[in-house]
Backbone bond lengths (Angstrom), bond angles and torsions (degrees), N, CA, C in turn:
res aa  C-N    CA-C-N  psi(-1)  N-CA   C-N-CA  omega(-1)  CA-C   N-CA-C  phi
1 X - - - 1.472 - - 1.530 109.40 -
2 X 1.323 122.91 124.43 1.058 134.08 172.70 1.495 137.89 -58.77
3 X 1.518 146.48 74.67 0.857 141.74 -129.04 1.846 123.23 -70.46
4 X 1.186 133.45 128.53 1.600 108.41 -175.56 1.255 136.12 -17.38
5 X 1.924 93.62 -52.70 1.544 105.52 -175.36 1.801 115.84 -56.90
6 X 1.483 106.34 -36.62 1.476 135.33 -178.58 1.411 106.57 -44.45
7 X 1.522 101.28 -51.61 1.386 119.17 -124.04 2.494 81.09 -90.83
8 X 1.344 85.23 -38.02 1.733 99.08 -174.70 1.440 94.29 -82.14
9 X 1.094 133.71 -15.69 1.625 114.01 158.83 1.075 143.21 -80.10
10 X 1.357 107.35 -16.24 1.674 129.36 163.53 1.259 111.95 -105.29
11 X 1.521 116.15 20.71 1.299 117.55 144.74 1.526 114.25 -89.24
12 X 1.544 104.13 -64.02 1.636 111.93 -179.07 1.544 100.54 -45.50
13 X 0.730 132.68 -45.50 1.512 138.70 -166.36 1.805 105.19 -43.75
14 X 1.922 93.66 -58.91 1.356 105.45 178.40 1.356 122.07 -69.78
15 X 1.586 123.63 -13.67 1.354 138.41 174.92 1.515 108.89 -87.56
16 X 1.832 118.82 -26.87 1.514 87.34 167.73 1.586 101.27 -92.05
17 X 1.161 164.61 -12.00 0.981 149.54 132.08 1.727 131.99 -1.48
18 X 1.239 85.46 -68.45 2.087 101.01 172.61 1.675 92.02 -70.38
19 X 0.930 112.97 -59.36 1.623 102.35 -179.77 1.439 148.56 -36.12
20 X 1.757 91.39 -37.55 1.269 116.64 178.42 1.735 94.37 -84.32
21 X 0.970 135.44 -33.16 1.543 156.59 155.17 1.700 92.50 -25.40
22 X 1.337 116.71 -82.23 1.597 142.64 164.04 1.481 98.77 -18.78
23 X 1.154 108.22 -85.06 1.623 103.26 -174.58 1.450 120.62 -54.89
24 X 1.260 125.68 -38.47 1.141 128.19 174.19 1.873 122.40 -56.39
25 X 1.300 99.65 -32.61 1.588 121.07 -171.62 1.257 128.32 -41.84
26 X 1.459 88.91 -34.71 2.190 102.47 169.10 1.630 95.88 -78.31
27 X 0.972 124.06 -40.62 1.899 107.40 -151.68 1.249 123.95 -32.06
28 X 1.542 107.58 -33.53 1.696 113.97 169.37 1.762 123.70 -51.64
29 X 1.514 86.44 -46.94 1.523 102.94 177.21 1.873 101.12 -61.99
30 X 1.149 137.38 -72.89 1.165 131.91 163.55 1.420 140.67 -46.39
31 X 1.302 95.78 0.49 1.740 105.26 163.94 1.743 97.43 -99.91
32 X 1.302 107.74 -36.71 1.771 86.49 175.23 1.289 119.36 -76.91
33 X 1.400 123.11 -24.63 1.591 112.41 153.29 1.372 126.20 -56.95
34 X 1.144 120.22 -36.60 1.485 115.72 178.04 1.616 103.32 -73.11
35 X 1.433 114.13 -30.35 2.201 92.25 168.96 1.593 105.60 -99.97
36 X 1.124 111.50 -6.85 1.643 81.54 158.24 1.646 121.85 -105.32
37 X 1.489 108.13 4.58 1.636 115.85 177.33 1.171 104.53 45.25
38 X 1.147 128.19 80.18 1.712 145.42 -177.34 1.914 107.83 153.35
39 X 1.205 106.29 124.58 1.380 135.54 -164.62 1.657 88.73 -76.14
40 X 1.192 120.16 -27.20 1.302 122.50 -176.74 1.923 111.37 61.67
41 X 1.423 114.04 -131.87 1.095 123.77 166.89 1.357 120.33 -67.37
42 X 1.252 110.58 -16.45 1.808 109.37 -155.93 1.901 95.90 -82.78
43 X 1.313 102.89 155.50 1.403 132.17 -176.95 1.520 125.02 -108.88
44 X 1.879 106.01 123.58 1.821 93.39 -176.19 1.453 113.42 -65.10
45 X 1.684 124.06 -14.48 1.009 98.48 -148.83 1.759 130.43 -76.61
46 X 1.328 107.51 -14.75 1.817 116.27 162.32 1.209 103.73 -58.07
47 X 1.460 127.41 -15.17 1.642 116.72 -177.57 1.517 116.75 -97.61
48 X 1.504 97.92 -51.33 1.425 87.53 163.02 1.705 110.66 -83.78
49 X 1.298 160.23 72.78 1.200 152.39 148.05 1.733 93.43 -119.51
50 X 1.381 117.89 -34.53 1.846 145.98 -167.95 1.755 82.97 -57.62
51 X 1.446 105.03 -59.81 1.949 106.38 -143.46 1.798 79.38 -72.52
52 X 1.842 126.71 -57.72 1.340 92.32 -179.33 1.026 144.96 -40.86
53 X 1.550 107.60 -40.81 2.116 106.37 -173.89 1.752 88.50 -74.46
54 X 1.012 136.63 -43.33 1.458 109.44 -168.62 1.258 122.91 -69.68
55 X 1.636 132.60 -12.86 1.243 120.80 142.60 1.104 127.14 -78.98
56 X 1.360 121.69 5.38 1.659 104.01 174.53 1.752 86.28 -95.08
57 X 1.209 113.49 -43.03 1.665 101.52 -168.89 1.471 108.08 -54.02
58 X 1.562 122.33 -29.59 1.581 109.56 166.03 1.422 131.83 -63.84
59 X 1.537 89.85 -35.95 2.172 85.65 151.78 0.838 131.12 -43.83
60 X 1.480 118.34 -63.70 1.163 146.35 -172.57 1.436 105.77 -50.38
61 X 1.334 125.55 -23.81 1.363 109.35 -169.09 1.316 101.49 -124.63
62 X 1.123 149.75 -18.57 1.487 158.31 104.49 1.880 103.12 39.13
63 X 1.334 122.29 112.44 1.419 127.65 176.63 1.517 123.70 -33.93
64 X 1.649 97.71 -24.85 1.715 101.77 -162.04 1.319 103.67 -93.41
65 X 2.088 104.62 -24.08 1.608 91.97 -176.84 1.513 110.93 -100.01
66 X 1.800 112.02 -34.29 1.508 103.51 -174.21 1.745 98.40 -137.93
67 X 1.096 101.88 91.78 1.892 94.37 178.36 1.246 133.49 -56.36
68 X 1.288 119.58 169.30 1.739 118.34 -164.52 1.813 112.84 45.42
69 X 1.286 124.31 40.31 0.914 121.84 -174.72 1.763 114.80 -119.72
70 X 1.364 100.69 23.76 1.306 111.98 -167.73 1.783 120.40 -62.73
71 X 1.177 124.29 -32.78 1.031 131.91 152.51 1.916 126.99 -45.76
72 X 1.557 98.31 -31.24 1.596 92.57 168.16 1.239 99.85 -75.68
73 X 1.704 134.98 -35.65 1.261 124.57 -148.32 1.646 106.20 -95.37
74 X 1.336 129.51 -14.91 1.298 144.44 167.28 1.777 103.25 -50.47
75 X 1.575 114.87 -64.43 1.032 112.67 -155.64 1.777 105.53 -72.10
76 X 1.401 109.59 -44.64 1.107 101.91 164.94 1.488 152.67 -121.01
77 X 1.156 78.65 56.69 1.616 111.85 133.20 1.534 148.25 -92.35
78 X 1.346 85.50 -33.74 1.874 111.48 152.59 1.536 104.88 -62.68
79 X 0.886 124.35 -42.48 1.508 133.32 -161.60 1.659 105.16 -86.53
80 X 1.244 133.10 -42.08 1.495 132.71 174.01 1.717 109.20 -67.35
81 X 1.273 101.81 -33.86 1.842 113.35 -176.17 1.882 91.12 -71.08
82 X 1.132 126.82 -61.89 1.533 123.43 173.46 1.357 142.24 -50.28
83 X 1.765 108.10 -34.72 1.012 126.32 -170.89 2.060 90.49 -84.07
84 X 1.083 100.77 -49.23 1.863 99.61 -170.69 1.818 97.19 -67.93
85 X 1.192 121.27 -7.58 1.352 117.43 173.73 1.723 110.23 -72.75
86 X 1.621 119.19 -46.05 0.943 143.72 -163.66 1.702 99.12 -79.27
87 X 1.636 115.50 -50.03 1.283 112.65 178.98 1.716 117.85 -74.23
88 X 1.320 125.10 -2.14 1.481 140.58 176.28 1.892 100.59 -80.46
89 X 1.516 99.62 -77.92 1.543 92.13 169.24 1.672 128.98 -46.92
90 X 1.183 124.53 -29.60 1.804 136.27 160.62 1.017 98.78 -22.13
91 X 1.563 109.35 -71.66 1.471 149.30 -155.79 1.317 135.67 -54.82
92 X 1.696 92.06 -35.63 1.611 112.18 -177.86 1.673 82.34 -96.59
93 X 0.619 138.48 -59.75 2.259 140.71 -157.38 1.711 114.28 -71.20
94 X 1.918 106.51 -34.50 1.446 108.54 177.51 1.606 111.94 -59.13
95 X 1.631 112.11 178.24 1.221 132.44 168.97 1.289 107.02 -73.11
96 X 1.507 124.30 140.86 1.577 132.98 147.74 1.602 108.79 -3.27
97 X 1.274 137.24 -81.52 1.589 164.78 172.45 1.351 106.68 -37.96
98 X 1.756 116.19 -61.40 1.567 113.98 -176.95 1.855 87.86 -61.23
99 X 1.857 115.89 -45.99 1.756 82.94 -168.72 1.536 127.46 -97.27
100 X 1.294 107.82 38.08 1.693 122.15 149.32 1.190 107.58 -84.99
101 X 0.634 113.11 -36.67 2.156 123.60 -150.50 1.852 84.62 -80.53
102 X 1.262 104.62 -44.71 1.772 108.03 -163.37 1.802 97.43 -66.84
103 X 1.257 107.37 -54.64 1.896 116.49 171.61 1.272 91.67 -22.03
104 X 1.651 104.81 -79.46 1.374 114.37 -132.12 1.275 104.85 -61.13
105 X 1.361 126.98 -28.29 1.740 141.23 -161.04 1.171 83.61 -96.60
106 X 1.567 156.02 -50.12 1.721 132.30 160.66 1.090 117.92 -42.15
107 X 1.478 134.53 -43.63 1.393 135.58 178.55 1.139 113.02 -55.14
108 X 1.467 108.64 -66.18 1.473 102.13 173.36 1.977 120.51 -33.38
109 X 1.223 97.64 -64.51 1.447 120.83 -160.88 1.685 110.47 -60.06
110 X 1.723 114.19 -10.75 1.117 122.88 148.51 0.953 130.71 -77.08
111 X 1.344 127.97 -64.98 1.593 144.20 151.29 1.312 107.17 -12.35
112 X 1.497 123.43 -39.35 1.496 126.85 -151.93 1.642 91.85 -80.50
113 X 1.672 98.27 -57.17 1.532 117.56 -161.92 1.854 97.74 -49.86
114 X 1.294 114.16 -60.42 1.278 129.80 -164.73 1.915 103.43 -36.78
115 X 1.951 93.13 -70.98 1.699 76.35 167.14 0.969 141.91 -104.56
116 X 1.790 122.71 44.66 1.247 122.36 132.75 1.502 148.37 -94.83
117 X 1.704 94.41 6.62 1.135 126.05 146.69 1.466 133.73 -67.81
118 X 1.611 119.92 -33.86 1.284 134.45 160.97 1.266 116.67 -72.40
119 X 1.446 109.86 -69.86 1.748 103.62 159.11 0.894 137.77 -24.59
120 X 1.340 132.41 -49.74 1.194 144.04 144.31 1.642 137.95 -21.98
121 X 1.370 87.70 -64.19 1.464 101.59 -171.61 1.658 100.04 -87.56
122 X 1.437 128.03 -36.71 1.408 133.41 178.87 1.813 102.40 -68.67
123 X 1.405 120.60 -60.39 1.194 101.43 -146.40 1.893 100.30 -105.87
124 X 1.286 128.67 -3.37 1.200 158.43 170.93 1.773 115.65 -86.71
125 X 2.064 120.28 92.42 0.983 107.27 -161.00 1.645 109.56 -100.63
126 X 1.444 104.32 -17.85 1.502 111.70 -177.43 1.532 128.76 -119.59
127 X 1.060 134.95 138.88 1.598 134.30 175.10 1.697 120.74 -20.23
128 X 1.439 97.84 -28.87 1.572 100.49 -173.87 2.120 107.95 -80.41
129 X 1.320 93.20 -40.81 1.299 92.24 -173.47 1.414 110.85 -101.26
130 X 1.719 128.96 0.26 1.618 118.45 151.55 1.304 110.72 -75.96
131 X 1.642 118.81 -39.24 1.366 104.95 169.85 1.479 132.19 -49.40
132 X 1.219 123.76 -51.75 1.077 153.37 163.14 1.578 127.57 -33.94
133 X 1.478 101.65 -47.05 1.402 107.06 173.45 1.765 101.90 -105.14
134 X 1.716 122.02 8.61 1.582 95.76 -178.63 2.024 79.82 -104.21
135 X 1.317 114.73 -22.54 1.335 115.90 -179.49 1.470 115.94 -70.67
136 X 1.095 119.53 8.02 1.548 119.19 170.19 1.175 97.35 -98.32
137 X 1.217 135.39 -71.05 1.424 141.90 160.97 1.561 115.56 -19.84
138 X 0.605 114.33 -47.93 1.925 132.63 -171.74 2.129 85.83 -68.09
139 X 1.087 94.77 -53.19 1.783 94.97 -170.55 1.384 106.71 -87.59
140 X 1.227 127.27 -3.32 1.692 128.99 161.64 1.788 107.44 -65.63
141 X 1.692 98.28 -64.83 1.413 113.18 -155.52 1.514 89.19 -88.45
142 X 1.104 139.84 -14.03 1.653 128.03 -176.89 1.453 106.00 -84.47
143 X 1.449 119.36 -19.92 1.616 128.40 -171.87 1.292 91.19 -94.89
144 X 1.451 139.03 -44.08 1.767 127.27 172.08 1.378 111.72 -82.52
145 X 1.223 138.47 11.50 0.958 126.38 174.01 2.111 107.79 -106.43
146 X 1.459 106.77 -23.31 1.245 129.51 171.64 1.766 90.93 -77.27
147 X 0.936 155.41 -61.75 1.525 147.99 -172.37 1.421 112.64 -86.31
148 X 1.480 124.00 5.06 0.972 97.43 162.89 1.589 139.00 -96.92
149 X 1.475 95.25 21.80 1.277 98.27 172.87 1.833 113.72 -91.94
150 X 1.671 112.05 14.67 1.451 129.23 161.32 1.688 116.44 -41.48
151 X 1.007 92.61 -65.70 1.491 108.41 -169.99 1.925 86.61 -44.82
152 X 1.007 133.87 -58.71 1.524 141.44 -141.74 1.585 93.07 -77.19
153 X 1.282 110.49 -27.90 1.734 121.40 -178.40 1.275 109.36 -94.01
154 X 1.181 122.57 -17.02 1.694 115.21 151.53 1.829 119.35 -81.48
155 X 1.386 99.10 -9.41 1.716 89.84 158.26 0.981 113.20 -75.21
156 X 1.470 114.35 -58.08 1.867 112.49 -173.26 1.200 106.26 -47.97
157 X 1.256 128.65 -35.33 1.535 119.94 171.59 1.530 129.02 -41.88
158 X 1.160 94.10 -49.62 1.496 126.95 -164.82 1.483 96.74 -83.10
159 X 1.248 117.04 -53.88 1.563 111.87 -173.63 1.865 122.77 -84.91
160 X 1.584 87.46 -20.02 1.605 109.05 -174.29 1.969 115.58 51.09
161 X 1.598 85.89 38.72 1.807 111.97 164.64 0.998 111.88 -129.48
162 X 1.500 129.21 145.94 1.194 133.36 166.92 1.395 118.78 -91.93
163 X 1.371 106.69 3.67 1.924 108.14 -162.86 1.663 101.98 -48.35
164 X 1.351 135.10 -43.28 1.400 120.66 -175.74 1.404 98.65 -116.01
165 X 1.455 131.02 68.24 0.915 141.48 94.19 1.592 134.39 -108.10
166 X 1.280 103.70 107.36 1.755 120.44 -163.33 2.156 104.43 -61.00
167 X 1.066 92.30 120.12 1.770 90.48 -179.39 1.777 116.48 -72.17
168 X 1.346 109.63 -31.42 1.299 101.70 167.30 1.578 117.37 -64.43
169 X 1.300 127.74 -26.56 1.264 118.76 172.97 0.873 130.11 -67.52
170 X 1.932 114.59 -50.42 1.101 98.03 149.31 1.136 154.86 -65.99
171 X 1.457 124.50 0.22 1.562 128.22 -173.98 1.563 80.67 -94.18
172 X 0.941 156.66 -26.21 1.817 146.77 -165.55 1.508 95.86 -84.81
173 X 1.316 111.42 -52.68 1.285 100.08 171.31 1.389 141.84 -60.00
174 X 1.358 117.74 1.95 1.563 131.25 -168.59 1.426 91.82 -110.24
175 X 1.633 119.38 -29.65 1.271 123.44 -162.12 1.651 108.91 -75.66
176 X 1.352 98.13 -42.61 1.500 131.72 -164.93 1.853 102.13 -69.50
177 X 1.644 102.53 -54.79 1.482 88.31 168.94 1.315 125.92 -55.43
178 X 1.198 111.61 -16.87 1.761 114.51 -139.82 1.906 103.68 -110.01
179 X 1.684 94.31 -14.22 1.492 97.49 165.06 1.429 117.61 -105.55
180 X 1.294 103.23 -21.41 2.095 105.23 164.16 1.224 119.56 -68.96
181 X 1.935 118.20 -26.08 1.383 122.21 171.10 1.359 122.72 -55.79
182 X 1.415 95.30 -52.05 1.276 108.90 -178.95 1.827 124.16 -56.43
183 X 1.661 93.34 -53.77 2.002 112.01 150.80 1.609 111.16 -11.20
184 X 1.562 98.02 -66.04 1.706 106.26 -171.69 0.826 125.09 -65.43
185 X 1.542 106.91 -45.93 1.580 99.73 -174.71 1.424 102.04 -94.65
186 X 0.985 166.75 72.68 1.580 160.81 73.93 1.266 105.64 -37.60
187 X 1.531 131.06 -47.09 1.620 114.45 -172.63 2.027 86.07 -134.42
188 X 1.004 104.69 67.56 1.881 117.28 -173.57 1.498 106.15 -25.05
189 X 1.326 86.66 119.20 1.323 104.68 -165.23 1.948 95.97 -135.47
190 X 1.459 117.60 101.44 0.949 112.88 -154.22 1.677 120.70 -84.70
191 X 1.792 100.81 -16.18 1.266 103.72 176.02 1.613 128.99 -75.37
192 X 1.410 92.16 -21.50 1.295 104.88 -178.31 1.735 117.02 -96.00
193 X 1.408 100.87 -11.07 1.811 96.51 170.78 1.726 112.24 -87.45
194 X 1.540 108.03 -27.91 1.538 109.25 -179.38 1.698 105.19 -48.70
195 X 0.991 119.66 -76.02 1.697 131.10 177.98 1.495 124.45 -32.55
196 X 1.430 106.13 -54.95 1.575 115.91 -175.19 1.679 104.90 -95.35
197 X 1.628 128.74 3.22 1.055 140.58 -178.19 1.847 86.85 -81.77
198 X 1.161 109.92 -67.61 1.600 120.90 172.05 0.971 118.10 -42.15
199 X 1.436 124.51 -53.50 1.383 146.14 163.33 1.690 102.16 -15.45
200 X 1.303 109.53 -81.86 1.475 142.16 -141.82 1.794 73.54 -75.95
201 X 1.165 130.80 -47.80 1.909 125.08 -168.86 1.671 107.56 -71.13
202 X 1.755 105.31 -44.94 1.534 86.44 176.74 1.404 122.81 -90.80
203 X 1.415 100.72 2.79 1.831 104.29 173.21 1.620 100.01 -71.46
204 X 1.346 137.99 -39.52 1.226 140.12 -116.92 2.021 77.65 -118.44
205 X 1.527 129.44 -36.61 1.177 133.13 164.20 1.215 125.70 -74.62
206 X 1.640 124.60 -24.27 1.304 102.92 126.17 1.566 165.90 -60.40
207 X 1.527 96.27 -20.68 1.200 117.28 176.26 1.581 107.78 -65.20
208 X 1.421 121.82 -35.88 1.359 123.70 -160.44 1.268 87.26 -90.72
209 X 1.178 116.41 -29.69 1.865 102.48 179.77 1.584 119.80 -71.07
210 X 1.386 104.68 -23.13 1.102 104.09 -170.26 1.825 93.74 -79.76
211 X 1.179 137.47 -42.57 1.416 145.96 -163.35 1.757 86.75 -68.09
212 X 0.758 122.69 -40.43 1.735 116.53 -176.54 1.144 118.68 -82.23
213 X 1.376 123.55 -17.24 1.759 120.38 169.51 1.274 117.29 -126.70
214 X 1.759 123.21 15.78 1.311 138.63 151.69 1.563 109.31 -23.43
215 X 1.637 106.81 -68.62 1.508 116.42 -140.22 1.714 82.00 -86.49
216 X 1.315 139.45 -23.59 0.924 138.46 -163.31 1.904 108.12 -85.37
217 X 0.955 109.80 -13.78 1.700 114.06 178.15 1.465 108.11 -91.00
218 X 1.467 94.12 128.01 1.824 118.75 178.15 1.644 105.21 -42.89
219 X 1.455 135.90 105.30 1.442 126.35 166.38 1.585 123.31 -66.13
220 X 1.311 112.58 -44.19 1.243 109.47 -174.07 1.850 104.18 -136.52
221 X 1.102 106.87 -179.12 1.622 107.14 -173.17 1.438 121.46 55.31
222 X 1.285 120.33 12.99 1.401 101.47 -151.10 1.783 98.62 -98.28
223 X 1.156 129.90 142.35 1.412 143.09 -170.19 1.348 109.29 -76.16
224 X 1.182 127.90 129.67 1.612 131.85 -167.11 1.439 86.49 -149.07
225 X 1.477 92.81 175.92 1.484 108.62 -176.66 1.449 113.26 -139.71
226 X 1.141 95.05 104.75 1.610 125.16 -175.00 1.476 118.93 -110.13
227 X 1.569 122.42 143.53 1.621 111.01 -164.59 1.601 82.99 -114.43
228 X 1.690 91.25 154.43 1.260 108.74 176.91 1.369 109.96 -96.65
229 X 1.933 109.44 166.54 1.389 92.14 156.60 1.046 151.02 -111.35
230 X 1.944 100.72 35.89 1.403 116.47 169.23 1.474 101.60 -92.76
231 X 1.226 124.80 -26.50 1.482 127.50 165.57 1.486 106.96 -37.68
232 X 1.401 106.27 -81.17 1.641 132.16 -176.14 1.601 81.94 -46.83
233 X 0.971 146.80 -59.14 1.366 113.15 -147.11 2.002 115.53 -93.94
234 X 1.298 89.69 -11.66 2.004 91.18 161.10 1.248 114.82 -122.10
235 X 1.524 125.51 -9.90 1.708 105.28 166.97 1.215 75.39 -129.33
236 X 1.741 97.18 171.84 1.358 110.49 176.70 1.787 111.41 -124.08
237 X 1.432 106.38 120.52 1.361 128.18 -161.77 1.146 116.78 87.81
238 X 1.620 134.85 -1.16 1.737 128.01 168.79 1.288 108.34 -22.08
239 X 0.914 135.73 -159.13 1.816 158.41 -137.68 1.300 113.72 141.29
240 X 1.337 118.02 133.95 1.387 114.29 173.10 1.739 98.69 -133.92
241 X 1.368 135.41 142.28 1.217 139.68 169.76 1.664 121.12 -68.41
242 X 1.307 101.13 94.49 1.711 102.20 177.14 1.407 121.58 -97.07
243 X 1.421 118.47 -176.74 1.309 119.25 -169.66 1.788 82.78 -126.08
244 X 1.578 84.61 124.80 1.922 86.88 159.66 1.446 120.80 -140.42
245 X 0.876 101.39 132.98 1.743 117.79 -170.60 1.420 92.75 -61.82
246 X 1.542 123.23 134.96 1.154 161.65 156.43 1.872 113.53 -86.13
């Protein structure tokens, strides 16, 4: 017979797995920015909303605030080293504007970390109430960081394409909630089922979105707008309308 404790370790086990899955899920999308050097349509903000919850989830799992929690803190940590990989390339390919806007939303998101790290540790003396107050937080920013791939599902709406919404992400992401849910509730763990409970609903509403505007996205021929680098090299920001094989 398999013991609880057992039984929730070869869960987490299987959740940083799909997870690390999770982080990995854009790279495709960021290898075609890096050969076409233009971010195109795509958006930082699932990337940077990603790097916040994974430092608060490394608090969160951190000896001083929630013990035996080493498995949350494994994965993301893998996950902050990836996600700042992903937000570096953004960085070099975005517009002037997208990379103020990206600063300013790191600044913040340091500033933030810093004093809830002090708070914490200053005014927070026991396991029940650092957990407690970094696990509210953890289920604020883990539930906007799980919806913020919304905004990207009101394009497909709007455009009735899925091209920048990537299907492996979302299917990792439905996967990813749905094996951390499970994580929690074996030994109920309430901060961590609120988030990936959501998780596992808006992964699973993307998925159907994506199955409904599949057949509806241009495969081949379809006209995008890509800068050249005779553009780039006598005006600055031209565009020229190309044809790219799909």
């Amino acid at each position: 017979m398999v013991s609880t404790e057992a039984a929730r370790n070869i869960v987490g086990i299987i959740g940083n797995v799909i997870s690390f899955g999770l982080f990995l899920s854009p790279a495709p999308t960021f290898w075609r920015i890096i050969k076409a050097k233009d971010v195109e349509e795509f958006k930082p903000d699932p990337y940077l909303a990603t790097l916040l919850n994974c430092m608060l989830w490394v608090f969160y799992g951190l000896p001083i605030v929630h013990p035996n929690s080493i498995l949350v803190v494994t994965i993301n940590g893998i996950g902050l080293l990836i996600e700042g990989a992903y937000l570096i390339v953004f960085f070099i390919y975005a517009t002037r504007n997208t990379r103020l806007k990206m600063l300013g939303v790191l600044a913040i998101e340091a500033l933030f970390m810093v004093a809830v790290v002090a708070g914490v540790l200053l005014g927070a003396h026991t396991h029940e109430k650092r957990s407690m107050i970094v696990g509210i937080l953890c289920v604020i920013f883990g539930s906007i960081m799980y919806a913020s791939p919304l905004t990207i599902m009101g394009k497909v709406i709007r455009t009735k394409s899925v091209e920048y919404m990537p299907f492996f992400l979302s299917l990792v992401n439905f996967l990813n909630g749905g094996c951390w849910t499970a994580y929690a509730l074996i030994k109920f763990d309430l901060y961590i089922t609120i988030p990936n409970g959501l998780g596992t609903l808006f992964g699973l509403a993307q998925l159907i979105l994506y199955l409904c505007y599949y057949w509806s996205t241009p495969k081949k021929g379809k006209s995008v707008e890509l800068p050249t680098i005779a553009a780039k090299n006598t005006v600055d920001s031209s565009k020229v309308s190309v044809t790219v094989e799909k």
